[in-house]
BASETI-34018 format. One record per residue: x, y, z of N, C-alpha, C, CB in turn; residue in three letters. Coordinates in steps of 0.001 Angstrom, whole numbers, plus 500000, padded with zeros to 6 digits. Glycine has a CB too. Layout:
N
<n_c1=X	n_c2=Y	n_c3=Z	ca_c1=X	ca_c2=Y	ca_c3=Z	c_c1=X	c_c2=Y	c_c3=Z	cb_c1=X	cb_c2=Y	cb_c3=Z	r=ALA> $
...
This chain:
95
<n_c1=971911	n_c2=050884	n_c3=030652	ca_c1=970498	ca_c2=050680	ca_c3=030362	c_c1=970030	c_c2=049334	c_c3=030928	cb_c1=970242	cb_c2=050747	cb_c3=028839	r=UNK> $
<n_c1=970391	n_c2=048553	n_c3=030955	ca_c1=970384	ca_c2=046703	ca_c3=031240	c_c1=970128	c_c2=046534	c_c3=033065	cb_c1=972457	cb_c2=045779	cb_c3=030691	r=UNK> $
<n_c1=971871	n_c2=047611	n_c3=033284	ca_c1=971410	ca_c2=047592	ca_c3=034535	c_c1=970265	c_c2=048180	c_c3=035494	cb_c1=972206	cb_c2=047840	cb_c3=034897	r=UNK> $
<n_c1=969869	n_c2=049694	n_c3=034766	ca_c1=968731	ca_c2=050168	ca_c3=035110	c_c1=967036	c_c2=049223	c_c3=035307	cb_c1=968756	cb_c2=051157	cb_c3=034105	r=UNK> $
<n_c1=967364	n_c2=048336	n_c3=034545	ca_c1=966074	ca_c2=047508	ca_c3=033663	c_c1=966145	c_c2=046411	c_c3=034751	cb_c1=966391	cb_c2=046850	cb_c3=031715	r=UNK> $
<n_c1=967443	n_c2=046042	n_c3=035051	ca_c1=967333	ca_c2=045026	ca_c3=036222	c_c1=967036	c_c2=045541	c_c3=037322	cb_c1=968435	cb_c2=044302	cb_c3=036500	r=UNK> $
<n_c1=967604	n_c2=046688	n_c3=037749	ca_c1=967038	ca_c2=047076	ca_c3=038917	c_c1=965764	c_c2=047493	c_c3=039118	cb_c1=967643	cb_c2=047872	cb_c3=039321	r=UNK> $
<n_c1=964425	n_c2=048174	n_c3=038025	ca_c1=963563	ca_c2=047997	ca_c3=038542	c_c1=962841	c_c2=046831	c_c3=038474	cb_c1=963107	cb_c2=048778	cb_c3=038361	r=UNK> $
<n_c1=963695	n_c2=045684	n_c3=038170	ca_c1=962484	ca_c2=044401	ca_c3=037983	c_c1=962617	c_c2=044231	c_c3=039125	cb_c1=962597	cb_c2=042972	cb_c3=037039	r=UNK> $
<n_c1=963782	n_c2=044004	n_c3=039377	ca_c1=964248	ca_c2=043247	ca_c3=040910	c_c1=963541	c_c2=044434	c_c3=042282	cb_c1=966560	cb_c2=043178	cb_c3=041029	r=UNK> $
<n_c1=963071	n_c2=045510	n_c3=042248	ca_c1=962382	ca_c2=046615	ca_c3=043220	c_c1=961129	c_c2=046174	c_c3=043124	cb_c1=962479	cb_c2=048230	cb_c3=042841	r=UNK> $
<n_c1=960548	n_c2=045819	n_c3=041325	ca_c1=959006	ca_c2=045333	ca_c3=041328	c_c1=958704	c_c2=044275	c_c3=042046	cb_c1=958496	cb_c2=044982	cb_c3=040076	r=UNK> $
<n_c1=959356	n_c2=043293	n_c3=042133	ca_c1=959287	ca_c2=041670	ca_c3=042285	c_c1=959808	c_c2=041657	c_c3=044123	cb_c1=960704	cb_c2=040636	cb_c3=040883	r=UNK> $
<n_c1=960280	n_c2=042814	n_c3=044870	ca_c1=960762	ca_c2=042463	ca_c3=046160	c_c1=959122	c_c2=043303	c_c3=046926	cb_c1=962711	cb_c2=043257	cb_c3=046580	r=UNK> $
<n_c1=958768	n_c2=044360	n_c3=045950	ca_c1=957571	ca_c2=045159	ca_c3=046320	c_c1=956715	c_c2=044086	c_c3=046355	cb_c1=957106	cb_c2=046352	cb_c3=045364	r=UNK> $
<n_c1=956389	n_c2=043347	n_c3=045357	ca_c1=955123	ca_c2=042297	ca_c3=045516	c_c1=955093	c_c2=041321	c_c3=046714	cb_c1=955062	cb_c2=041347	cb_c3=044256	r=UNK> $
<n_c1=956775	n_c2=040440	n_c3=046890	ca_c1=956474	ca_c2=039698	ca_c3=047914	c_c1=956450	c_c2=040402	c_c3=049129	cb_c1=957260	cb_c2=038697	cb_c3=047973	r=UNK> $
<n_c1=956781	n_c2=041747	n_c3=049471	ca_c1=956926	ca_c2=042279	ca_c3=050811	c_c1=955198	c_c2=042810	c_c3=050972	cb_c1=958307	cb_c2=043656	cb_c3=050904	r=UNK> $
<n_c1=954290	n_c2=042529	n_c3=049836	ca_c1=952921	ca_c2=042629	ca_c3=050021	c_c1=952135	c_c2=041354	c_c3=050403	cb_c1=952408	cb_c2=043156	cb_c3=048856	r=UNK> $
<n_c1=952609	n_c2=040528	n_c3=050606	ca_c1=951839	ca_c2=039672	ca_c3=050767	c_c1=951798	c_c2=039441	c_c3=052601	cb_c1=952316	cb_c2=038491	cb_c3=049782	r=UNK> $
<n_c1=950685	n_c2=038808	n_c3=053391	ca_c1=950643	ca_c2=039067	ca_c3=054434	c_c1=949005	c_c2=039144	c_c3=054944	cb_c1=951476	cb_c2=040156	cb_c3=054505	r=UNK> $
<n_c1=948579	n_c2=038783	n_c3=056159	ca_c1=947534	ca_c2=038792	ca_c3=056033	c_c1=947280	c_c2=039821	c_c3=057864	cb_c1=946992	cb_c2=037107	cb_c3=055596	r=UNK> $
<n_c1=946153	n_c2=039620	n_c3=058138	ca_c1=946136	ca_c2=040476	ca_c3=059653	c_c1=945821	c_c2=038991	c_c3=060520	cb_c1=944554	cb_c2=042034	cb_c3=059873	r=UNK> $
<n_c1=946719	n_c2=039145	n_c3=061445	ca_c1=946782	ca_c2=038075	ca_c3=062641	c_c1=946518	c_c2=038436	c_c3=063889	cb_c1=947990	cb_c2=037502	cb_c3=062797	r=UNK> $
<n_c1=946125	n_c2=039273	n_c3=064365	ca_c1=945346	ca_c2=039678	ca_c3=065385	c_c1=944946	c_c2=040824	c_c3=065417	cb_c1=945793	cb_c2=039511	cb_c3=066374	r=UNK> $
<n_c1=943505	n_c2=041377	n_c3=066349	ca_c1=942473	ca_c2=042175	ca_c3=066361	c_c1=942377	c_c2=042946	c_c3=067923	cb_c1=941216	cb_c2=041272	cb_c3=065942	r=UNK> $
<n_c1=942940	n_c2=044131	n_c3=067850	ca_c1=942259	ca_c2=044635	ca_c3=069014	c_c1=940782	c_c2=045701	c_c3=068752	cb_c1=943472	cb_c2=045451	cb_c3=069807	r=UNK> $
<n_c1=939776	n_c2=045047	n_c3=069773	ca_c1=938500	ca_c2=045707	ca_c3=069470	c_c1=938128	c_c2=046205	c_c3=071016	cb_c1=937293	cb_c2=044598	cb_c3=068689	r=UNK> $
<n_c1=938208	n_c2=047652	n_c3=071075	ca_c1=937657	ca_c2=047820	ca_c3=072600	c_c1=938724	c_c2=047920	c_c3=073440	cb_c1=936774	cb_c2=046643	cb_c3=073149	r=UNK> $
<n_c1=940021	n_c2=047250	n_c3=073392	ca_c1=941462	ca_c2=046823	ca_c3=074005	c_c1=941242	c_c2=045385	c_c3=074523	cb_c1=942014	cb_c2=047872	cb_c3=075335	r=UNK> $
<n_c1=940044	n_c2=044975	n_c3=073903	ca_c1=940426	ca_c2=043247	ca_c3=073650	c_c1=940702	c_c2=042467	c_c3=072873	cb_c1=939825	cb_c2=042554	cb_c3=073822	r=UNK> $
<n_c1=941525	n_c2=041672	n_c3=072711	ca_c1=942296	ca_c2=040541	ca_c3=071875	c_c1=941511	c_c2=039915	c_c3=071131	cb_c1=942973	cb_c2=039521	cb_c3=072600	r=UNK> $
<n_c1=942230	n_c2=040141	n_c3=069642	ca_c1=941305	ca_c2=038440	ca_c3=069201	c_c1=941981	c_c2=037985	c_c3=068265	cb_c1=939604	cb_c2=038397	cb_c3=068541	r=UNK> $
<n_c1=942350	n_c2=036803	n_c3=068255	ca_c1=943299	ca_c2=036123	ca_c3=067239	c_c1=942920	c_c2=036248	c_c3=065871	cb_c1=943428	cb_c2=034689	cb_c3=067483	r=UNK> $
<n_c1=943300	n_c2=036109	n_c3=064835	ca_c1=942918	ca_c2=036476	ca_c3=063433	c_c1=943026	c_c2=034798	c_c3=063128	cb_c1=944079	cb_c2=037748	cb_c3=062451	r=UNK> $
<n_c1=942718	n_c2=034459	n_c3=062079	ca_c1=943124	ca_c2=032936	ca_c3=061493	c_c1=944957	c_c2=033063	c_c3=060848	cb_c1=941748	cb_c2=032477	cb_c3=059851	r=UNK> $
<n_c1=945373	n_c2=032061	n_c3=060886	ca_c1=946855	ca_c2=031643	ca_c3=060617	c_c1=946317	c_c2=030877	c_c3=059519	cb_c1=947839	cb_c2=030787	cb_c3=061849	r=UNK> $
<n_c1=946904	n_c2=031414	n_c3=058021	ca_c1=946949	ca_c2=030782	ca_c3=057248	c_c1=947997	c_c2=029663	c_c3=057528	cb_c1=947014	cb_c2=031507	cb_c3=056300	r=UNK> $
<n_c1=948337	n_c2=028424	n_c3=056677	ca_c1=948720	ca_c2=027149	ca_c3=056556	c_c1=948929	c_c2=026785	c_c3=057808	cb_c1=949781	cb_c2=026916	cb_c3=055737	r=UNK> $
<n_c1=948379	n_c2=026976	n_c3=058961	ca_c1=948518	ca_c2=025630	ca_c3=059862	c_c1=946784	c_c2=024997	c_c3=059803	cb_c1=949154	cb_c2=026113	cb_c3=061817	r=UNK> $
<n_c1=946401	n_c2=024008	n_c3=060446	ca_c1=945061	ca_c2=023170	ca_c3=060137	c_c1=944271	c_c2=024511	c_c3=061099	cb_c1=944955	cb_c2=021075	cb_c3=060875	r=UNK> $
<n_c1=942738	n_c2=024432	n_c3=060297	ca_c1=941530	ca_c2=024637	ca_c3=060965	c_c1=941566	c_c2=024307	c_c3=062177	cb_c1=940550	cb_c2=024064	cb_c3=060460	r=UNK> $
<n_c1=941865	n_c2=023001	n_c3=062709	ca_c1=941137	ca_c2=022487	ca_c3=063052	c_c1=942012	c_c2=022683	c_c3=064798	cb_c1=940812	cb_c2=021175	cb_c3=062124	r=UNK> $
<n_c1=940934	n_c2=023410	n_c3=065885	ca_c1=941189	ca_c2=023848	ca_c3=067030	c_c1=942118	c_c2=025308	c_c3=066943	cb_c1=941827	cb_c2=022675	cb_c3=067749	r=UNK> $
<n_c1=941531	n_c2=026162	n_c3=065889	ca_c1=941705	ca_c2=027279	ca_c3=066304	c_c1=940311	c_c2=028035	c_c3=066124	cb_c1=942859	cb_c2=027823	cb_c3=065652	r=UNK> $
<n_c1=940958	n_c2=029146	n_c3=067058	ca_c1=939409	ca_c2=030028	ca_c3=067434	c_c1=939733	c_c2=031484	c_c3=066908	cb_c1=938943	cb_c2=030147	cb_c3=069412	r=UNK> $
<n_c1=938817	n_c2=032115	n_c3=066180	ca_c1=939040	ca_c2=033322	ca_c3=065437	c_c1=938036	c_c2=034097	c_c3=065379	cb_c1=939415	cb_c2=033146	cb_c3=064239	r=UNK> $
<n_c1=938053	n_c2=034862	n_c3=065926	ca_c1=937343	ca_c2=036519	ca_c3=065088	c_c1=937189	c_c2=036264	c_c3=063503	cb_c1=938676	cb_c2=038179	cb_c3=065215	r=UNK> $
<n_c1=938031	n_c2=035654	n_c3=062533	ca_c1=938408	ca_c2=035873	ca_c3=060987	c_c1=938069	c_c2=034741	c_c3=060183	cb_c1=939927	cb_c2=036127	cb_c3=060749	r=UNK> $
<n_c1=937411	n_c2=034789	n_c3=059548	ca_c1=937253	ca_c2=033756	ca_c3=058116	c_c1=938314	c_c2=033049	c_c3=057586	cb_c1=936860	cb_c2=034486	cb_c3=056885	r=UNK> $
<n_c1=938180	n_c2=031910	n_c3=057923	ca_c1=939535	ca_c2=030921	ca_c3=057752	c_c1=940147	c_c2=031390	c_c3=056042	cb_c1=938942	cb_c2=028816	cb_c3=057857	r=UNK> $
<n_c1=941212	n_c2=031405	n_c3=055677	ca_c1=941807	ca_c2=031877	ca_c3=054866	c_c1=943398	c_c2=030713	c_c3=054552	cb_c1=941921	cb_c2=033418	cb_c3=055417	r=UNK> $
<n_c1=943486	n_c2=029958	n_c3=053046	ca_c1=944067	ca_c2=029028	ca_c3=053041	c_c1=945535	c_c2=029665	c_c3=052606	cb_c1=943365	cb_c2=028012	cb_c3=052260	r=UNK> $
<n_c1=945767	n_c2=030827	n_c3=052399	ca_c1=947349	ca_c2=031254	ca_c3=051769	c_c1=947433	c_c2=033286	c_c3=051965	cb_c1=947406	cb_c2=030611	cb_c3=049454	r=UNK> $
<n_c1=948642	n_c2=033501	n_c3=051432	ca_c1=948542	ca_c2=034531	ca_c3=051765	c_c1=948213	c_c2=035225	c_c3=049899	cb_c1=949917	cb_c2=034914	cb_c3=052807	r=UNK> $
<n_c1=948431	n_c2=034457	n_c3=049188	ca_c1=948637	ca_c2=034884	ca_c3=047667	c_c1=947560	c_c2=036084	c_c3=047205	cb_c1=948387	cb_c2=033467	cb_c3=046641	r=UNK> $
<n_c1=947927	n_c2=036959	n_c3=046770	ca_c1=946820	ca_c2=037984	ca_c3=047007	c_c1=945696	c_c2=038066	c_c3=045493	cb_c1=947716	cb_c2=039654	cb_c3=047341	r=UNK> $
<n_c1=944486	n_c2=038569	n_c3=045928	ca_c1=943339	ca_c2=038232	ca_c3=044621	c_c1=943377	c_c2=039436	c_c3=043722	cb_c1=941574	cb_c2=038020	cb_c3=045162	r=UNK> $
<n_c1=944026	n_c2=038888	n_c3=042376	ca_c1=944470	ca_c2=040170	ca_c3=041618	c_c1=943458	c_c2=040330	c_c3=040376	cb_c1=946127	cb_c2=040042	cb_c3=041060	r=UNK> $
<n_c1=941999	n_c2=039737	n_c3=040648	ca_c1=941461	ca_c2=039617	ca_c3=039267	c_c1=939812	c_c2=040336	c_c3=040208	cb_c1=941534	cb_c2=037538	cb_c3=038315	r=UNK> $
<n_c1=939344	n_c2=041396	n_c3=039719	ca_c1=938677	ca_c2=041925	ca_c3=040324	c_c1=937229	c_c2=041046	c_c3=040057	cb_c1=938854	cb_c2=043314	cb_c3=040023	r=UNK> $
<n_c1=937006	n_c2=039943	n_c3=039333	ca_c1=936159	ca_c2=038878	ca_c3=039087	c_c1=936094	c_c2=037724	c_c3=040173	cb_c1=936553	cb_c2=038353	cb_c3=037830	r=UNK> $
<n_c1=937459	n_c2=037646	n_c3=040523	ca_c1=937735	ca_c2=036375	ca_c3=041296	c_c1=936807	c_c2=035758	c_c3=042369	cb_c1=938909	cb_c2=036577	cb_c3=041940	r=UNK> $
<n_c1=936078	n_c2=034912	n_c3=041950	ca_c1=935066	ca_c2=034178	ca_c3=043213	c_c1=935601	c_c2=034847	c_c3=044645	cb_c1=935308	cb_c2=032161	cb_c3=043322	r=UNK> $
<n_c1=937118	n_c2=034609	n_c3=044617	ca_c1=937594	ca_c2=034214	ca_c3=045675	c_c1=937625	c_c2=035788	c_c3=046607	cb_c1=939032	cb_c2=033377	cb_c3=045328	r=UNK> $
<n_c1=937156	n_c2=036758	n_c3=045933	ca_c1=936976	ca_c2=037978	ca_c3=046568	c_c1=936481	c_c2=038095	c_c3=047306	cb_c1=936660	cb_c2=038714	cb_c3=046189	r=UNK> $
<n_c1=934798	n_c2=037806	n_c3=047225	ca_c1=933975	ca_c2=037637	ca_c3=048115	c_c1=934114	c_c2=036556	c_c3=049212	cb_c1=932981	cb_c2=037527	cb_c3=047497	r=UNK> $
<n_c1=934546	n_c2=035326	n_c3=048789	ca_c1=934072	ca_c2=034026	ca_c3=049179	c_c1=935388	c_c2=033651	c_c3=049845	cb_c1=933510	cb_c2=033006	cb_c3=047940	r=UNK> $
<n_c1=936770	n_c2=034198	n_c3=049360	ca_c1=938093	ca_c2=034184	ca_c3=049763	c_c1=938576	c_c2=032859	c_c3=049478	cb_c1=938269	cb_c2=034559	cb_c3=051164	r=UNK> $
<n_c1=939821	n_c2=032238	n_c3=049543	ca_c1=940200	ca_c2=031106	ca_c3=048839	c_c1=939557	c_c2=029781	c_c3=050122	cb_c1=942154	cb_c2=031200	cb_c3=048461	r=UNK> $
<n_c1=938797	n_c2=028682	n_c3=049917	ca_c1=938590	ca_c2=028298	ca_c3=051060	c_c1=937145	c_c2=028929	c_c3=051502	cb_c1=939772	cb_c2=028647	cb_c3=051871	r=UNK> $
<n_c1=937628	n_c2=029811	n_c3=052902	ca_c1=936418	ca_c2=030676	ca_c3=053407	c_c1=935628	c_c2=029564	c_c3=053764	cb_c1=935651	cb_c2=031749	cb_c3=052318	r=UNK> $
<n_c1=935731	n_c2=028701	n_c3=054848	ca_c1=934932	ca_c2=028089	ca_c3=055429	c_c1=934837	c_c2=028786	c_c3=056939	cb_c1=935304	cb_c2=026695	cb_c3=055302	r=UNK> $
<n_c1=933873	n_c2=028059	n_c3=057033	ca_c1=933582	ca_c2=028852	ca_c3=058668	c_c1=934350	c_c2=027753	c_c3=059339	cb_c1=931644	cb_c2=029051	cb_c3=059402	r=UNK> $
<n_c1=934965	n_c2=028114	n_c3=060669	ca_c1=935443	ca_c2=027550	ca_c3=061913	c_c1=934898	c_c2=026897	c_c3=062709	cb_c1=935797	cb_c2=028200	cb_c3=062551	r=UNK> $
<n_c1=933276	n_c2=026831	n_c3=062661	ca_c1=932740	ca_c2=026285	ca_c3=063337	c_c1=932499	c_c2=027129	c_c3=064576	cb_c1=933293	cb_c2=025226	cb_c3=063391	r=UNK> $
<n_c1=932264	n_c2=026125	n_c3=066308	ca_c1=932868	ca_c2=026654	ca_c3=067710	c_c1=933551	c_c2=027599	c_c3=067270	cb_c1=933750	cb_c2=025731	cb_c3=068622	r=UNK> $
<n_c1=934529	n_c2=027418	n_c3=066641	ca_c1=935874	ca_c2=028388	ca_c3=067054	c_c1=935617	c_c2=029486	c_c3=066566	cb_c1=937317	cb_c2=028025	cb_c3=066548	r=UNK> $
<n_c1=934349	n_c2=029766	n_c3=065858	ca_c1=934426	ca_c2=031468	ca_c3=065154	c_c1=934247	c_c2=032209	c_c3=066551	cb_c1=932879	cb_c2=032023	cb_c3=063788	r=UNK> $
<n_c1=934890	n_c2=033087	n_c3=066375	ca_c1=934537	ca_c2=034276	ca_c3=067572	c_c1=933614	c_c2=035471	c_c3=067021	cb_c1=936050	cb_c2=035064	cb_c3=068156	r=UNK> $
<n_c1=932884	n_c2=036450	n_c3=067664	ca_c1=932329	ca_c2=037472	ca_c3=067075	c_c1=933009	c_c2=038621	c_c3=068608	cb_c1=930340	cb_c2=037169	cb_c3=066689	r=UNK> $
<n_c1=932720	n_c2=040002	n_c3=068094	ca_c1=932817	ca_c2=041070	ca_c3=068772	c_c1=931623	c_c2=042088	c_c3=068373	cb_c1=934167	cb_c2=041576	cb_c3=068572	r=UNK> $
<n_c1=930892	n_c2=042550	n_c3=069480	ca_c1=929937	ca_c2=044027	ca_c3=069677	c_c1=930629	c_c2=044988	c_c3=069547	cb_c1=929242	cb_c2=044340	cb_c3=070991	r=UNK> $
<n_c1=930915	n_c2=045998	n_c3=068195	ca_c1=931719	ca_c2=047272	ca_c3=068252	c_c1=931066	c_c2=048237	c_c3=068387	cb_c1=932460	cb_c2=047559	cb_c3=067273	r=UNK> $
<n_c1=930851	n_c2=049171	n_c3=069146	ca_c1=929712	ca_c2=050135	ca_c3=069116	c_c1=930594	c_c2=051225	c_c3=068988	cb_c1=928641	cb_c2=050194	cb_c3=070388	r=UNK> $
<n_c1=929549	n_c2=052458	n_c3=068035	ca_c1=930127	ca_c2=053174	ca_c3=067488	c_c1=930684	c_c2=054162	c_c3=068300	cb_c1=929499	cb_c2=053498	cb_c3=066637	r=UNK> $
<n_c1=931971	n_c2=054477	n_c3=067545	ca_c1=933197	ca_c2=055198	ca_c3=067968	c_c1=934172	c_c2=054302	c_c3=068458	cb_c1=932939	cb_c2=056201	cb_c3=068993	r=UNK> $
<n_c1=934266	n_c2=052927	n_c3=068523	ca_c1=935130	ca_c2=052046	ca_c3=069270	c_c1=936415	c_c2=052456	c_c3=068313	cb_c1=934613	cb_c2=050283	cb_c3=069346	r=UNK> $
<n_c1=937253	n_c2=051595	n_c3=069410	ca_c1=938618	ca_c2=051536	ca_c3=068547	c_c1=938903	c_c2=050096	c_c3=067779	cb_c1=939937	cb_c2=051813	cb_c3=069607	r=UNK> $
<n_c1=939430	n_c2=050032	n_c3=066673	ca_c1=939547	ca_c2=048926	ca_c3=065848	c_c1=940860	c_c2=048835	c_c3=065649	cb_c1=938818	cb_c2=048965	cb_c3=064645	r=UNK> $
<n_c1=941667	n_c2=047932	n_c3=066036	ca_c1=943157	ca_c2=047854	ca_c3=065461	c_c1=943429	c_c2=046296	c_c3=064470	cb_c1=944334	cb_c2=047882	cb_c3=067011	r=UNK> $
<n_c1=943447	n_c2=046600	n_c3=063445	ca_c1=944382	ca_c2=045210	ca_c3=062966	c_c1=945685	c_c2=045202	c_c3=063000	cb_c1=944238	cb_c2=044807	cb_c3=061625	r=UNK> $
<n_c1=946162	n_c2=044118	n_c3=063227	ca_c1=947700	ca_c2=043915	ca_c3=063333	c_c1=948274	c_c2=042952	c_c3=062275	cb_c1=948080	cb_c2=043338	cb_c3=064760	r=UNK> $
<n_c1=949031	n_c2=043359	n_c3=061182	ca_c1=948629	ca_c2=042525	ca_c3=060038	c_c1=950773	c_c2=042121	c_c3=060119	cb_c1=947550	cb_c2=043680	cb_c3=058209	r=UNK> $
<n_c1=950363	n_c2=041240	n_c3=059752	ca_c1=952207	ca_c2=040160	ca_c3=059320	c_c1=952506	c_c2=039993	c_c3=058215	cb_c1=952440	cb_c2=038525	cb_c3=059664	r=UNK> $
């Protein structure tokens, strides 16, 4: 019984961290676009994505940080945008 009990904690707890992860690059059209890299600096990267400070995921369906995301500052220059017109292809590539 003990051992059963350990093994699904230890399946729950490897499921959660193998969820965490964010999308790091964007193909739109079959062109590239970098996603933001959580923990390295803002500062001189260029993104398609809303700067984003961790990968820890928002488990409280209240959380400011839903909308607004932890951080969520703009990039400045470095934001990128893309024209998707409908029917395009959208790929995220998530880590």
């Amino acid at each position: 019984m003990f051992i059963s009990v350990a093994l699904t904690t230890l399946a729950l707890a490897v499921s959660q961290v193998a969820a965490h992860g964010g999308v790091l690059q964007y193909e739109i059209n079959g062109q590239w676009y970098q996603g933001f890299k959580a923990y390295n600096t803002p500062v001189g990267q260029v993104s398609i994505q809303r700067e984003w400070d961790t990968y820890n995921p928002i488990t409280d369906p209240t959380d400011s940080f839903l909308a607004c995301n932890n951080n969520g500052a703009s990039l400045g220059s470095g934001q990128q945008s893309a024209t998707v017109p409908a029917g395009s292809k959208v790929t995220a590539y998530w880590k």
